[in-house]
N, C-alpha and C positions, 0 to 999 in steps of 0.2 A: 923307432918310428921312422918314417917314410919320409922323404926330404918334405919342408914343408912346399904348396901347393904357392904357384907365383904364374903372371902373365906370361903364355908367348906372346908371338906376333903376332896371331889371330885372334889374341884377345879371351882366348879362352886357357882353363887350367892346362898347366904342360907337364905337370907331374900327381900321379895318383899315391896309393898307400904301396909303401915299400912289400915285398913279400916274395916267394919264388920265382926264380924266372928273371931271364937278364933281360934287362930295358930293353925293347925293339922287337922282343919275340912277342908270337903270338899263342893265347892258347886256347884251348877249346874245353868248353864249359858244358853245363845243362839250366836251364833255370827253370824250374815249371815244364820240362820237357821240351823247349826249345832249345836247338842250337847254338848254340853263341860266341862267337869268338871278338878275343877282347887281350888288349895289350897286356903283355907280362908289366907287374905293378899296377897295376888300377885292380880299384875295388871293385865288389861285387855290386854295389847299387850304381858305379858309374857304370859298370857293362850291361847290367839291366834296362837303364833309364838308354845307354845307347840303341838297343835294340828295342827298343819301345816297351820293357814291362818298369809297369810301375810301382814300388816296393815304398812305404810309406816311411816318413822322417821328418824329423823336423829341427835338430841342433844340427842336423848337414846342411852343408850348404855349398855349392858347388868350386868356391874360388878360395873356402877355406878349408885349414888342417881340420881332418874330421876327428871326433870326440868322442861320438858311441855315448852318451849321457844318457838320453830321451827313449832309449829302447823301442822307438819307433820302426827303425829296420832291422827288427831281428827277423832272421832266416834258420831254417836249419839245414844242416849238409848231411847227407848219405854219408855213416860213418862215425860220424861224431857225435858225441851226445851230448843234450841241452837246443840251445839255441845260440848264434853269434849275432854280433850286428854286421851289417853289411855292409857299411859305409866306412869301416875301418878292416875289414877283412880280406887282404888281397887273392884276386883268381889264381884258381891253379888248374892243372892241365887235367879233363879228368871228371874235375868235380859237379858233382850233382846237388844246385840249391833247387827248394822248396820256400817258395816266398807267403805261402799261404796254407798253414796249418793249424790245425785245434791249439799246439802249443804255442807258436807265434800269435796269433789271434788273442788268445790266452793274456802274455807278455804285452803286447800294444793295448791291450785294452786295459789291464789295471795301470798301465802305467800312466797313460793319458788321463784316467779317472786320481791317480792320485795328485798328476798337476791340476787338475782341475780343483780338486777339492780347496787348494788358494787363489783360482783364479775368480773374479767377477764373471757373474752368470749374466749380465746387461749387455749381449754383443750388441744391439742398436744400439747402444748409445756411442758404441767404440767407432773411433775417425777410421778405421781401417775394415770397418766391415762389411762383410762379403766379401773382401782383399786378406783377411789374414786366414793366416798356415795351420794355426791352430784350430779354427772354424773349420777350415778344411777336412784337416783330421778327424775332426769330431762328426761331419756328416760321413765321411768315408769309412769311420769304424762302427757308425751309430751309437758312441758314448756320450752322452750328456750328466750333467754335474745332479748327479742324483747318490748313490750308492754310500760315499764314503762322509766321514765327518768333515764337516767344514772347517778349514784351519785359515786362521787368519796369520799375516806375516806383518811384520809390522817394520822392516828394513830394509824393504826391498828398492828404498832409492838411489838413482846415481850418485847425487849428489845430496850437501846438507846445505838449508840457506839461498839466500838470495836468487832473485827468477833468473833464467835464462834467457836471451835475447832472440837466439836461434834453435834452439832445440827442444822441445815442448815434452816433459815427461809425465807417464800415470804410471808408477810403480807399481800398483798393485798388479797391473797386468803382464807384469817380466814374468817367465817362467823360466828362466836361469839358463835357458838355453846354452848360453856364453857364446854367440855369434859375435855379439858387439867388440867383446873382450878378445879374441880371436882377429877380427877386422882391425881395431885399434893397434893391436900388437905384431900382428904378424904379416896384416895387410899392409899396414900404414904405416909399422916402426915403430908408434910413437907411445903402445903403453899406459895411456891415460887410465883406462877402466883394468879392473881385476874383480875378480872375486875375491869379496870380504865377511867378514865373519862380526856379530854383534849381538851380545845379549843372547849367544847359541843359538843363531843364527844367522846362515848363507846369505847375503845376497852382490847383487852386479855394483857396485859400486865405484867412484873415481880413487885414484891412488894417494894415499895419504889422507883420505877422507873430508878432503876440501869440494869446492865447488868445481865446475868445468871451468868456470871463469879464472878461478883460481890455481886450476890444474894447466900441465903442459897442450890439452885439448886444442886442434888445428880444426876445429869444427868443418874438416872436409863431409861431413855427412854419412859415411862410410857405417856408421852405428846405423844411425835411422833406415842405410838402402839395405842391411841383413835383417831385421831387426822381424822377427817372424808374426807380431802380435803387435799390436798398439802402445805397446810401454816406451816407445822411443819415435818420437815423432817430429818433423822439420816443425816448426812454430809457423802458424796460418800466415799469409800475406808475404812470407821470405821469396814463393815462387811464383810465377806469372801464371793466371790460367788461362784456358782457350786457346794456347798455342802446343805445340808438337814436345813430348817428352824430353827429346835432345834439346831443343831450345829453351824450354821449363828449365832444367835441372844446370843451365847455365842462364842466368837470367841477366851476365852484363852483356853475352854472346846476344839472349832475346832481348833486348832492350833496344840495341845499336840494328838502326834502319837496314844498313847492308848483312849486319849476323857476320860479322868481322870473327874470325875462331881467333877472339884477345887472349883464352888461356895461354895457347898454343905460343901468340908472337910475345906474352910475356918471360913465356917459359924459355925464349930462346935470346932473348934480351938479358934472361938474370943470367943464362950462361955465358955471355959477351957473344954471341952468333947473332949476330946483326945482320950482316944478310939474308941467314933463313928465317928472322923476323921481319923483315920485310919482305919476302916472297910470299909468306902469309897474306900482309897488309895487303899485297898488290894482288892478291887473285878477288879481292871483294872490292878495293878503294881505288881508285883512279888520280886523286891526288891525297894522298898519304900523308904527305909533307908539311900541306896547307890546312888539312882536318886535324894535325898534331899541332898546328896554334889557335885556331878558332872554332875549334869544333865545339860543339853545343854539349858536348860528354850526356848523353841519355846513356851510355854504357853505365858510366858510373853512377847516375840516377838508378842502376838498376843492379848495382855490383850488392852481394850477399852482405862482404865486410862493414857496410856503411850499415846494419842492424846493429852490427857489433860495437864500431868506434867510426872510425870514418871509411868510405870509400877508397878507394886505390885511386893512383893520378895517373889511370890509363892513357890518357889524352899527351901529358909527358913523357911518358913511358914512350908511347909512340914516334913524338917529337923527335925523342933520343935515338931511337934506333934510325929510323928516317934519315938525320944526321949523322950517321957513323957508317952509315952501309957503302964504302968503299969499291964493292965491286962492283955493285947491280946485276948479281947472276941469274935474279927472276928473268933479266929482257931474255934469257939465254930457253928460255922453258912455253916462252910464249909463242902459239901456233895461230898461223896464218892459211885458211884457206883458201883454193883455189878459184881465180875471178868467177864470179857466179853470173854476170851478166847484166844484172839487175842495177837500177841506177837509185842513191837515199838522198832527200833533201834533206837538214837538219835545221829549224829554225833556230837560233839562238845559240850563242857561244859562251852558256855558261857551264858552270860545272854537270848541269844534267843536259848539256847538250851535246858535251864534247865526250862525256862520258860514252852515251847513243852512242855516237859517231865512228867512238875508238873498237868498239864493239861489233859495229854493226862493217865495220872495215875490215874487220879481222875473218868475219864471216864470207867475203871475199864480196863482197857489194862495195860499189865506187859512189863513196860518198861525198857531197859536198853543204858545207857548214855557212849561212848567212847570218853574217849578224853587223845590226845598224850601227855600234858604234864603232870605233878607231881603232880599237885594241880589243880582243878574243876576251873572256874571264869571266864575264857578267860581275856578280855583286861581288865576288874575288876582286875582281878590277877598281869598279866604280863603285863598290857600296862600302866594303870594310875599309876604315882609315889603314893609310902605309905604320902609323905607330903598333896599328894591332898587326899586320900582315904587310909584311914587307913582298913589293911588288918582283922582286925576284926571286922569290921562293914560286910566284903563280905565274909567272915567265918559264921560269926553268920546268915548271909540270906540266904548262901546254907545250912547250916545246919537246919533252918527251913523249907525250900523245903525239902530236906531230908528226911522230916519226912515223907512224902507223902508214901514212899517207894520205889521207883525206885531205882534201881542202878547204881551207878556211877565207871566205870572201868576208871582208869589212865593210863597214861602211855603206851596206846594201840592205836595205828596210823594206825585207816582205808584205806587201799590202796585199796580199790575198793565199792563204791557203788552197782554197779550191783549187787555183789558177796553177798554183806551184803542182797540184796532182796531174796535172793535164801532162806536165815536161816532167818529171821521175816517177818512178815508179814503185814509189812510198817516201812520206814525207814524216817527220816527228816536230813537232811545233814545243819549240821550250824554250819560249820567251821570258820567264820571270815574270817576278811582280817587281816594275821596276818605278811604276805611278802613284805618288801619294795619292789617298782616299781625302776624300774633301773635307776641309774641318768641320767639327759640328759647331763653334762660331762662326759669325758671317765677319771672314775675316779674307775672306779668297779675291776679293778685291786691292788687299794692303800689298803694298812692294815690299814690306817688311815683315810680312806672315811668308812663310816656304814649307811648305814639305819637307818632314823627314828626309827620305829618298831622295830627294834632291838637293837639300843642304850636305851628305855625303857624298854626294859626285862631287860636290862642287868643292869641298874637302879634298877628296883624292887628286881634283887636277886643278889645284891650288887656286881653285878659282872662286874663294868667298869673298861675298858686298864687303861692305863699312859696316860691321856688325853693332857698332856702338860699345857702350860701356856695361849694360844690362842684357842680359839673353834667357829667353823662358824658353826653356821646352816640354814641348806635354808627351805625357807616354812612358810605361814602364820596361819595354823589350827593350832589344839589345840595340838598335837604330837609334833608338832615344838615347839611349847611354854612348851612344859614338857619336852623335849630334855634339851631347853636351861636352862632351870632353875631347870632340874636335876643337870647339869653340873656346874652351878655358886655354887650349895649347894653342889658338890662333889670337889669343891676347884679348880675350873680352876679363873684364873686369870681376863683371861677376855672374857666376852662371847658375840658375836656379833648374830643378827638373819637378813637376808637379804630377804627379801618378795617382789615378784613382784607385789601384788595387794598394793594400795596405804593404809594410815592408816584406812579411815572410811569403808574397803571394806576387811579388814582386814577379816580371816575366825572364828579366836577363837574370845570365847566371849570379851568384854571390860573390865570384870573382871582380866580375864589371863593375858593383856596386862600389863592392871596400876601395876600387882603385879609384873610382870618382868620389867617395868621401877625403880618399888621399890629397886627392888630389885640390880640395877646396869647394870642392862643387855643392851646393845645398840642395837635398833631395827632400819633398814635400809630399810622403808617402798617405793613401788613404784619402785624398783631397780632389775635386773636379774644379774645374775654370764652367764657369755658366754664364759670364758673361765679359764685355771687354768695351773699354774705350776707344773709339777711333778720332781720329783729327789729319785733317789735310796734309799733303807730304808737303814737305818744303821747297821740293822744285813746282807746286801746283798740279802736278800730273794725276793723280789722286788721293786715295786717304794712307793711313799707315797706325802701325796700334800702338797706343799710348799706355794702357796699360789692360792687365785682364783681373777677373776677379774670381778668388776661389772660395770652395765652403769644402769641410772636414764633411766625407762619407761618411757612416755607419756602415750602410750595406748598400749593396746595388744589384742587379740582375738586367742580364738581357731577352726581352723577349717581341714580339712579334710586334711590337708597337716602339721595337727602339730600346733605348736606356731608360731605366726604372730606377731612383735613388732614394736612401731615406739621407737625410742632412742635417746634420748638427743647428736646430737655430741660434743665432746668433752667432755663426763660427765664420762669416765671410772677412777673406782678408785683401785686399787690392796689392797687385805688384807691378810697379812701374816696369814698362821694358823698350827695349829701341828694336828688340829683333825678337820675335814671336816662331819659335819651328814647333812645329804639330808633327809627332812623329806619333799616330792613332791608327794607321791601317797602310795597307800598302794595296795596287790592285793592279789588276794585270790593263796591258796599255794595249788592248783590243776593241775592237766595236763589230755591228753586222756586219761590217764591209769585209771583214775579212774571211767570208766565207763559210762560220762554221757555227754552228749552234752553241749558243755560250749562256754560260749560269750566272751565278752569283758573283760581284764584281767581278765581271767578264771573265769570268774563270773558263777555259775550255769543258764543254761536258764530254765525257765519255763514258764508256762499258766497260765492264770488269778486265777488259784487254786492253785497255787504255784508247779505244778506235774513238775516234774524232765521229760526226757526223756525216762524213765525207768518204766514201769508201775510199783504204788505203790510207790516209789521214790519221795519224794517232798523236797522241800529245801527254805530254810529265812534267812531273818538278811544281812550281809555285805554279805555272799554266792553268795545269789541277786544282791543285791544293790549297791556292791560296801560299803565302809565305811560308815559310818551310826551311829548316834548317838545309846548311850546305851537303851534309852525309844522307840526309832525307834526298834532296836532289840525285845525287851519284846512286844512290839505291832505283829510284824512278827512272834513272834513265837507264843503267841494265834491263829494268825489265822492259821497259820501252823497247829499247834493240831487240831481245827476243820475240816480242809479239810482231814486231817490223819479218824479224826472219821467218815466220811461222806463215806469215801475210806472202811472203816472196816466193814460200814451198819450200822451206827448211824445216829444219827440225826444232828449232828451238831450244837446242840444248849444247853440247860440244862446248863451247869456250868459254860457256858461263860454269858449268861446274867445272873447269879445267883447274889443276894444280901446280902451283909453282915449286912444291918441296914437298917427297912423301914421307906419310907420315908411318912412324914406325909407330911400336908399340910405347905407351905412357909408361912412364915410370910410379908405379902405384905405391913406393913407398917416399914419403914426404922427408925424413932425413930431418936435421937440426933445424934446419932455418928456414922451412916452410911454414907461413899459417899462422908462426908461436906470433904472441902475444906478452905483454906491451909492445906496438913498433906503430911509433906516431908518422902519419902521412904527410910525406915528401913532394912540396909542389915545384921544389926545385929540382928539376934532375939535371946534375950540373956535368957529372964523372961518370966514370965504370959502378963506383962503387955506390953511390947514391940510384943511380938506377937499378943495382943486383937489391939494394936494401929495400927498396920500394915494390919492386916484384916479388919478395920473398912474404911480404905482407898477403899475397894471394892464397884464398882458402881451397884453390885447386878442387874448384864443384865439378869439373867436367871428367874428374876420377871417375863417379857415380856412374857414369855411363860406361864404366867399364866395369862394375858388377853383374854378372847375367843374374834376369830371375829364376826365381825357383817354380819349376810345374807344377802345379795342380796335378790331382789324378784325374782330374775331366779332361787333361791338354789330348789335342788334337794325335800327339805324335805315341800316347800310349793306347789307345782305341784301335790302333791297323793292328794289332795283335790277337785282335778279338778275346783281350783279357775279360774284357766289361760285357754284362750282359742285360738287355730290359732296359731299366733308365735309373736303376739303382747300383747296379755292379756286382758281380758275385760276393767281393768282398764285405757286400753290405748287406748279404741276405741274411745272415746268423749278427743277430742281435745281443747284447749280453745277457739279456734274463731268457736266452733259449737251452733249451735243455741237455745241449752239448754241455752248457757250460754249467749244471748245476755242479755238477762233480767236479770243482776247480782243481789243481796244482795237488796235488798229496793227501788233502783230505775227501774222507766219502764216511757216507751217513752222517753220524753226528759230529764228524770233524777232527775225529782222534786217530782217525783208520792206520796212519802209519807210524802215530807218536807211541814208544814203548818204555815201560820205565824205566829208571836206569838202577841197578843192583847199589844195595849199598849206601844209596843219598836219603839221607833222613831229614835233613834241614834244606831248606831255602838257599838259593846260592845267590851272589851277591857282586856285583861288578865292581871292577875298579880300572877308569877309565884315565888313571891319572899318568898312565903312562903311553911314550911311543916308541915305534918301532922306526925304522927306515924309511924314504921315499915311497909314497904309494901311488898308485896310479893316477890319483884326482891333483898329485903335486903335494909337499910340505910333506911333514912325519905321518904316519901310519899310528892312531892311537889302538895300543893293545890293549884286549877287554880280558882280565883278569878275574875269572872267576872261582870264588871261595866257597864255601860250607857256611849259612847263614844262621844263627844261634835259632830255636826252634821255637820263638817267640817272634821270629822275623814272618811277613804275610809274604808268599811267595807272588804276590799278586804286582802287590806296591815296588815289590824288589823287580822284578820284567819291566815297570813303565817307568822306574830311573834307568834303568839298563839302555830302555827304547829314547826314553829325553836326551840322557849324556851323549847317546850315538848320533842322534837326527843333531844334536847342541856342537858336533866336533865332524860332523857331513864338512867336506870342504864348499860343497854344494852344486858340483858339476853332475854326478849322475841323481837320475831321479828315482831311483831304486834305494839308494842309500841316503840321501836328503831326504825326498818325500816321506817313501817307506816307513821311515824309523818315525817319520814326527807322525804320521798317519797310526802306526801302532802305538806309539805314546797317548795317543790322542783316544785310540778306543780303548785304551787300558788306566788312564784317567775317567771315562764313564764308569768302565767298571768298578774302580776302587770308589767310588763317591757315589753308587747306589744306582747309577745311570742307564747300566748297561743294558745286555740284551741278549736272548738267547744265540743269535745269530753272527755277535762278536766274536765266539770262538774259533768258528769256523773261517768267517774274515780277517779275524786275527792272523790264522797260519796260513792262511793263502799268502796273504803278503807278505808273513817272516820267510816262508818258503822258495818264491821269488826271488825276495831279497840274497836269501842265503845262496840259492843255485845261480844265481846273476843270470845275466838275459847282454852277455853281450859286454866282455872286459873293455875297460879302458885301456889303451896300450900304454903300457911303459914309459916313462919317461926318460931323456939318457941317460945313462951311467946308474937305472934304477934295478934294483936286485929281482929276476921276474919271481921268485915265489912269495913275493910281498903281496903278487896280485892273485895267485892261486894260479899262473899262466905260466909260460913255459918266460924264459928269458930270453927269445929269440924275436921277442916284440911278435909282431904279427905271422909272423912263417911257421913257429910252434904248432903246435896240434892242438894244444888246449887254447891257444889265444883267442880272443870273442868267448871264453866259456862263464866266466865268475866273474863278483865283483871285489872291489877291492877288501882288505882282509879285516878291515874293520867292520865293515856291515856284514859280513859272512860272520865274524865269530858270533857281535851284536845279535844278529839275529836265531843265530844255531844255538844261543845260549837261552833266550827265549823261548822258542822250540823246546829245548829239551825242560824247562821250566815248565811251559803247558803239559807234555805230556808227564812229568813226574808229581806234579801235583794238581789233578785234574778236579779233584774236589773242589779243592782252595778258589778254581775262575768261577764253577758252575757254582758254587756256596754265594759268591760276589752275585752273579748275574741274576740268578733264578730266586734265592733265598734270600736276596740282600742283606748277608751275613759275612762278617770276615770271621774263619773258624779261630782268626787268633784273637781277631776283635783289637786288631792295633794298627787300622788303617786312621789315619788322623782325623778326613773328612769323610769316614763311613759311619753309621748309626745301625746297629744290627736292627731290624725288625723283631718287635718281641712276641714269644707266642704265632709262631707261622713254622709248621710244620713242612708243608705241603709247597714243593717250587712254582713259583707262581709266572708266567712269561708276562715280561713287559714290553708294550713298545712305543718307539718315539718318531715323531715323525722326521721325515730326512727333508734336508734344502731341496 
């Protein structure tokens, strides 16, 4: 066989089926009477599907080794007799296929009718419908689950035991394709799935017969993106919807406000390539450095592994590389264009203003940054304590923006936007929310009630009151938790936090919390303050709160009249305090005067461009939004810059998708220590080694987007051929019950036309399946069907449908000819023995041992396998006969059946028409007594 089929760097297969012809030559073909020239080594459905004809399959698949099971793409070739598959058949110089004839038609049609016969006939109810392959095929051949017996399977699952967290399976719908097994193994290395065997019977199952949970399984998804039908599916709510396929199918990528590509810098983190992890980080994040200690991690709110066990410590992971990146070879890749003329005001110097700024500087506009306090950083600066974010880490990251050259005026408090449009010539307003919202007690009079937001400034520039010995803070987000544990590290005694949202609904992360239970602090989760004592301050100036009073929530809701509570009666508890911070809302510190139409607590309004009401005017970050995390900001202010550039007569594009490191092709095989499972998450990333362990924990979802799908025969790209005609297709005008097809495969008239007796055979012949031969095509020993002379009390009937069970019972279960087939004949040869039958078995009967027996399209060889095990030449695919038979077990199985129907032709028609066995020693048959005369029965079909 042909090397297996692996990524170039275009992302697509860079190797077809091995076969005539040295790699790089070209040769020239026919298909259907066109031209077609197609590389020496690619198969014939890859050079059809290149020039747009569409040849029908469905165990191919474009990124894997093909298999030829499904006899979906059998062709035939001028010269050769039968039919091959084409998906394992390499071009040669010359040759003339035919994609669409009586006998291919023939071939695809029982063959899909015999997977059907296991499959569920419900396609609404199936999560894939109108999306799967096998629907496909079935309106493309006009076959539906009518004709043959229904067979039930009763093994067909991955797994035994316990649910799956990520992967949702319906067995009954596998039709053994073995794409997954194939993906698993040759895509990804790792092996999990194989084909197994139970109770004499094939099906897809994990290795060693445990669960996925329990198997080596790196649940990259790789099964579910081949997976041609509904039997292998992601488990609902794993992927985001409403957003773009690339960001779906990476969901810690769509989660994170800037779409940071975290596969990518984790991937170069576990390899210790720290700088081209951070050239990554830096073509989306602006400070990198500062979002890997305090970032609000929504990646990892949205990473896959946390269905499984926990999350990955992206946010660490980041940290680490951040810290070790030695050179800083992104500054080397970053482009600056030329002065464009245009002059940017930047309101506000925080993370989404400096971001704008660096952006919009780069774009070659001469920007200048105003912001009213002392120091650059906004809530970097003055809102996160120095214990959580040391103030040289957000020194050292404006100071790298910096370098850009924009300038940054301090100290200088904008009172009017409009006025600022009158002197540049676009302005971005990104103030923050840096104003407590006023408390809902009437407490805004106390010199010892503060604002959230403002007991953290006053934190960061060591400038808090005489707090006392008591300290309450109300509010469950992350200002409440910095409040309080500013305060327990500034020596209050005792610090209480009172939250109305219960603990699991709590707003800061579960980091913040456990570090304030560490740290002493009493959290009052589920509970409101509704009212408070106040008493005169001690210098006379005014009052000051003495204490406040809470009651235990139930439930609450916000709605258009305010806060709505239901309360525990009897649950009020009173708490003395000396210092009262209300950390409940934050709002942006604007009024009319500044110019610009504003919303809800002074929020800037704007349009989906982010424009201000002010031509030229646009505004982001908490401005907008309201509070907002710090990567929310940095995100808001890229696009801000863009719509600034778009406003100035740019393009809007260029250095926002600009690349710091290109990306070659993904390594699509996962190797030892991707994915596996046990591997408990690492919030310490201390070393090399602790950060390669924590990265290896990634289930690498953004492989998936390196599987291409598979076409339809409706795609756009098979239609310029003018294959298709009308609105049904040629290939769909001849239905199965047309009259081409009465005369199937070998039989005509009554179905015996070419079966002749054989000299000599007087008795029953009799299998013996207990033996094997060699490697066969499907993999494992070749069982040889051994046939004897059956004593003349033996019913040659009974003797054909053990023949048919032991064969379909010892199918490895890759091809569908020899899996299906045999249990599809067993199955009408069981009606027959037990009184069931029907005149029209006979004939259906040799249709399919007929098939079976002339195959429709070999499996190729496996190495080092002897070729006339397969009935094929031993030259793998370059042979003459290759693509012609199946392997040697369903040939004899079925040729011995054959020549059973034709030498004892009474013995089936005595069964079907007489419901008689002439030996009368079938177990479960009862001869009818007194019935002369053959009488036809019939039964209705599913």
């Amino acid at each position: 066989m042909g090397d297996m089929i692996s990524l170039a760097n275009d992302g697509k297969p860079a190797a077809g089926v091995a076969g005539r012809g040295r790699v790089g030559d070209t040769v020239t073909l026919k298909i259907d009477g066109f031209e077609v020239k197609a590389a020496a080594g690619k198969s014939i459905l890859e050079a059809a599907q290149a020039y747009g004809i569409y040849i029908p399959h469905l165990c191919h698949h474009p990124i894997l080794k093909p298999q030829g099971g499904c006899k979906m793409c059998s062709v035939e070739i001028e010269g050769r007799a039968g039919t091959v598959t084409a998906c394992n058949t390499a071009v040669e110089e010359g040759m003339e296929v035919r994609t669409k004839t009586e006998r291919t038609t023939h071939v695809r049609n029982v063959s899909l009718e015999l997977m059907l016969a296991s499959h569920p006939a419900d396609c609404t109810s199936c999560a894939v419908y109108l999306n799967c392959e096998l629907q496909n095929l079935m309106q493309y051949l006009g076959v539906a689950h009518s004709r043959l017996r229904r067979i039930t399977k009763n093994n067909t699952g991955l797994a035994v035991g316990g649910a799956n967290p990520l992967i949702k399976r319906e067995p009954d719908r596998c039709i053994l394709c073995g794409r997954c097994v194939r993906a698993c193994a040759d895509l990804r290395g790792v092996g999990a799935l194989e084909y197994r065997s139970r109770d004499g019977e094939a099906y897809v199952g994990v290795k060693d017969g445990v669960t996925l949970l329990e198997s080596d399984c790196r649940f990259c998804g790789a099964c579910v993106e081949v997976c041609p039908t509904g039997a292998i599916q992601d488990m609902p709510g794993i992927f985001p919807t409403g957003v773009k396929r690339e960001l779906a199918m990476v969901p810690c990528k769509s989660a994170c406000p800037a779409h940071t590509d975290i596969p990518l810098y984790l991937r170069y983190t576990r390899e210790g390539k720290y700088p081209e992890a951070v050239a990554i980080l830096r073509e989306k994040l602006t400070f990198p450095h500062s979002l890997g200690v305090v970032c609000t991690r929504k990646c990892e709110a949205g990473c896959k592994r946390g269905h499984l066990d926990e999350a990955l410590s992206i946010r660490n992971v980041k940290r680490f590389a951040v810290e070790h990146d030695g050179e800083g070879a992104w500054r080397s890749r970053v482009t600056v264009r030329p002065a464009s003329g245009k002059r940017v005001a930047v309101v506000g110097a925080g993370p989404c203003g400096l971001t704008a700024a660096w952006h919009l500087q780069r774009l070659g506009h001469e920007v200048t940054v105003y912001e009213q306090r002392e120091k650059p950083g906004g809530m970097l600066t003055y809102g996160i304590p120095t214990y959580r974010l040391d103030r040289g880490i957000v020194d050292g990251e404006i100071g790298t923006l910096s370098e850009m050259g924009f300038v940054i005026k301090t100290g200088e408090r904008v009172t009017s936007a409009a006025k600022l449009a009158t002197e540049y010539d676009g302005v971005v307003v990104a103030v923050g929310a840096q104003a407590g919202s006023p408390s809902f007690l009437d407490v805004n009079d106390c010199a010892n009630a503060i604002p959230g937001v403002a007991f953290a400034r006053m934190a960061t520039e060591d400038a808090l009151p005489d707090m006392g010995a008591f300290v309450t803070v109300l509010g469950g987000g992350s200002v409440a938790f910095d409040c309080a544990r500013g305060a327990k590290k500034a020596g209050a005694a005792q610090v209480r936090l009172i939250c109305l949202e219960k603990r699991e609904n709590m707003l800061a992360d579960d980091e913040e919390i456990e570090e304030a239970l560490a740290e002493g602090i009493e959290i009052y989760s589920g509970m409101n303050c509704v009212a408070c004592e106040k008493g005169a301050a001690k210098d006379g100036t005014g009052s000051f709160v003495k204490s406040v009073t809470a009651v235990v929530v139930n439930s609450f809701a916000f709605g258009p009249q305010g806060l709505s509570m239901d309360t525990e009666p009897g649950s009020e508890r009173v708490f003395p305090t000396d210092t009262l911070v209300y950390a409940t809302g934050q709002r942006i510190d604007l009024d009319e005067t500044f110019g610009l139409e504003l919303g809800r607590a002074n929020s800037v309004k704007t349009d989906e461009k982010l424009a201000a009401s002010v031509p030229g005017v646009f505004a982001a970050g908490d401005a907008v939004t309201g509070t907002k995390s710090v990567v929310e900001a940095v995100a808001m202010g890229m696009e801000a810059a863009k719509n600034v550039d778009l406003w100035l007569g740019g393009d809007g594009t260029g250095v926002f998708d600009e690349v710091y490191l290109e990306r070659g092709a993904n390594d699509a095989v996962l190797g030892d220590g991707c994915g596996k499972r046990p591997a408990a998450r690492s919030e310490d990333i201390c070393d090399c080694d602790a950060a390669k362990a924590e990265t290896e924990r990634c289930l690498s979802c953004h492989l998936r987007l390196d599987i291409p799908k598979v076409r339809f025969w409706g795609d756009a790209a098979f239609k310029k051929r003018g294959v298709f005609q009308g609105t049904a297709g040629d290939a769909m005008q001849v239905a199965p019950g047309d009259a081409a097809f009465k005369k199937r495969g070998v039989f005509q008239g009554d179905g015996m036309g070419e079966m002749q007796d054989v000299p000599g055979r007087s008795g029953a012949m009799q299998a013996d399946l207990g033996n094997t031969g060699p490697g066969h095509a499907c993999g494992g020993d070749v069982p040889i069907v051994d046939i004897g002379f059956a004593p003349e009390t033996d019913c040659p009937v009974d003797t054909a449908r053990k023949i048919a069970a032991q064969a379909a019972a010892l199918s490895c279960g890759k091809c569908v000819l020899c899996r299906d087939g045999m249990a599809q004949a067993a199955a009408i040869l069981s009606d027959d023995v037990s009184g069931k039958g029907e005149e029209a078995d006979v004939e259906l009967l040799g249709e399919i041992l007929a098939l079976v027996r002339d195959g429709a399209g070999l499996l190729p060889p496996e190495p080092g396998a002897s070729g006339d095990v397969h009935g094929g030449g031993g030259d793998g695919l370059a042979g003459p006969s290759a693509g012609s038979g199946s392997c040697r077990m369903a040939q004899s199985a079925a040729g011995d059946i054959l020549e059973l129907l034709s030498s004892h032709r009474d013995e089936f028609y005595g069964h079907i028409l007489r419901k008689r066995c002439t030996k009368q020693v079938c177990e479960a048959y009862r001869p009818v007594q007194g019935e002369d005369r053959p009488r036809r029965q019939r039964r209705g079909r599913d």
